[in-house]
C-alpha positions in Angstrom: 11.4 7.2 -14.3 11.4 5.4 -11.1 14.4 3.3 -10.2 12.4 0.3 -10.0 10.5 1.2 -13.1 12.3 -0.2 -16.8 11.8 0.9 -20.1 8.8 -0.6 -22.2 10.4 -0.7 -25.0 13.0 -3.6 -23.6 10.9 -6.3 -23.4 9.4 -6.3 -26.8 13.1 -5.9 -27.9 13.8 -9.4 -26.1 10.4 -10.6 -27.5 11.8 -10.3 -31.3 14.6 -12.3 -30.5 12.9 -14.7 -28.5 10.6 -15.0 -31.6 13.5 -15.2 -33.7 15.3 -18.3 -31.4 11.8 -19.9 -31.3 10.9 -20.0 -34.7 14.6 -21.3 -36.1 13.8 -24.2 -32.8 10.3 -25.2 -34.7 12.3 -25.1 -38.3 15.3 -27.6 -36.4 13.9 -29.1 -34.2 16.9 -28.0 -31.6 16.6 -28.9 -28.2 19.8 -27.6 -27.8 18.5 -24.3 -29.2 15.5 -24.5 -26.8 17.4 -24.9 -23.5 19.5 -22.1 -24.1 16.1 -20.4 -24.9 15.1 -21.7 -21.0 18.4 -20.5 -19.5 17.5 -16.9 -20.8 13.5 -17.0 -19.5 15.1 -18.5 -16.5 17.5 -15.4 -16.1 14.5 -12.9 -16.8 12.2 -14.7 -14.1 14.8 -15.0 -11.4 16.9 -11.5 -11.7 14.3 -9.4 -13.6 14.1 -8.6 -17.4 16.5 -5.8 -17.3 18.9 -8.2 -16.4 18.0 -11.2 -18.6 20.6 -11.7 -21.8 18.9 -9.7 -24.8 18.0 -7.4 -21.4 21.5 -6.7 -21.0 21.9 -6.9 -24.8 19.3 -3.5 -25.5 20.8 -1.8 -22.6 24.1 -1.6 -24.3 23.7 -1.7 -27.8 19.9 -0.7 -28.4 18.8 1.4 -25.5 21.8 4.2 -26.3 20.5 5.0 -29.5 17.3 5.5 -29.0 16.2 8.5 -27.3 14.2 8.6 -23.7 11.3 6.3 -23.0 8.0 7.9 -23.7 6.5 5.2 -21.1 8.0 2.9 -18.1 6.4 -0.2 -16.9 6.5 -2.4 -13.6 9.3 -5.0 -14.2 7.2 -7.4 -12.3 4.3 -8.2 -15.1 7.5 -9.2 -17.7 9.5 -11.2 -14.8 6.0 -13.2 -14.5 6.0 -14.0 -18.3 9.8 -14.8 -18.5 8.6 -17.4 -15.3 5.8 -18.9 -18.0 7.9 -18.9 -21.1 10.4 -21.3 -19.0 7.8 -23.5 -18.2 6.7 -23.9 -21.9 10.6 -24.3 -22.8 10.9 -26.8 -20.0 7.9 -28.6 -21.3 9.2 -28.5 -24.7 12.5 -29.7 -23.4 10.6 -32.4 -21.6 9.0 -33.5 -24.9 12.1 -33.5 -26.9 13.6 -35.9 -23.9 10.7 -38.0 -24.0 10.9 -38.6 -27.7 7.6 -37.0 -27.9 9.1 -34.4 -30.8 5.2 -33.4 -30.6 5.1 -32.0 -27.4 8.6 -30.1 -28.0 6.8 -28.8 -31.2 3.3 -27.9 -29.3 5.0 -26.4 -26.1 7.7 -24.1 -28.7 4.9 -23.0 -31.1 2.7 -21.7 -27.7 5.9 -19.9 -27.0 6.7 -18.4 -29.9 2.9 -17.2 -30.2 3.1 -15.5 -26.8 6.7 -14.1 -28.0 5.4 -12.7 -31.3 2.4 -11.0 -30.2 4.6 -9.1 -27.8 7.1 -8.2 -30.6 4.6 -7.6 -33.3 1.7 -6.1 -31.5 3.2 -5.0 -27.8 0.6 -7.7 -26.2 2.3 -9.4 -23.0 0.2 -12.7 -22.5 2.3 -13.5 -19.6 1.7 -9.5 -18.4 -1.8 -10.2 -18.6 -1.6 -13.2 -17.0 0.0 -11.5 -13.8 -2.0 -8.8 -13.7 -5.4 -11.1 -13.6 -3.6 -13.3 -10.4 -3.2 -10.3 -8.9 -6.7 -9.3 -9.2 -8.0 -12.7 -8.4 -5.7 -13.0 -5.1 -5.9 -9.9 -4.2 
């Protein structure tokens, strides 16, 4: 494994509990919930995945009882998508400020679709995302 490279099998582990957080923010309608959803995507975009709260969290207490990684992945792709996840939770946050409970609702539930589809089905959105700006930019 390279030193730069982190193990796949961490972010799909924050992407279950992103999920989780997500969907009980839809069912409460918790802004409070929500922002500290967009501390830990702000976290994961500015130090890294691996270093994001439920980064930290499968390091300890997951990552040790699993064995070795069959694959490693570019942290940068997952740093991306932590960067877009805030800006849905931001725009959530925005709505819930607003009084516009619908936008919190619309920007949680695009969230938690991107968050679930990584968790259930190991499909980064966000990942993809990256990866087609950096074919486009060059």
């Amino acid at each position: 494994m390279s030193p730069h490279a982190i193990d796949a099998r961490g972010p799909r582990f924050g992407a279950s509990l992103t999920s989780v957080v997500l969907a009980v923010v839809l069912v409460t309608g918790s802004a409070w919930l929500l922002a500290v959803q967009a501390l830990v995507f702000a976290v994961g975009a500015a130090a890294g995945v691996q270093n994001s709260p439920y980064g930290l969290l499968y390091r300890v207490a997951v990552r040790p009882r699993l064995g070795p990684p069959a694959e490693t992945e570019d942290p940068a792709p997952p740093r991306f998508a932590q960067a877009v996840g805030l800006a849905f939770a931001l725009i959530g946050l925005a709505g819930y400020a607003a009084g516009l409970a619908w936008l919190g609702l619309a920007a949680t539930a695009c969230a938690l679709a991107a968050a679930v589809l990584n968790a259930v089905f190991g499909y980064c959105l966000g990942c993809e995302m990256y990866l087609l700006v950096r074919r486009t930019t060059g």
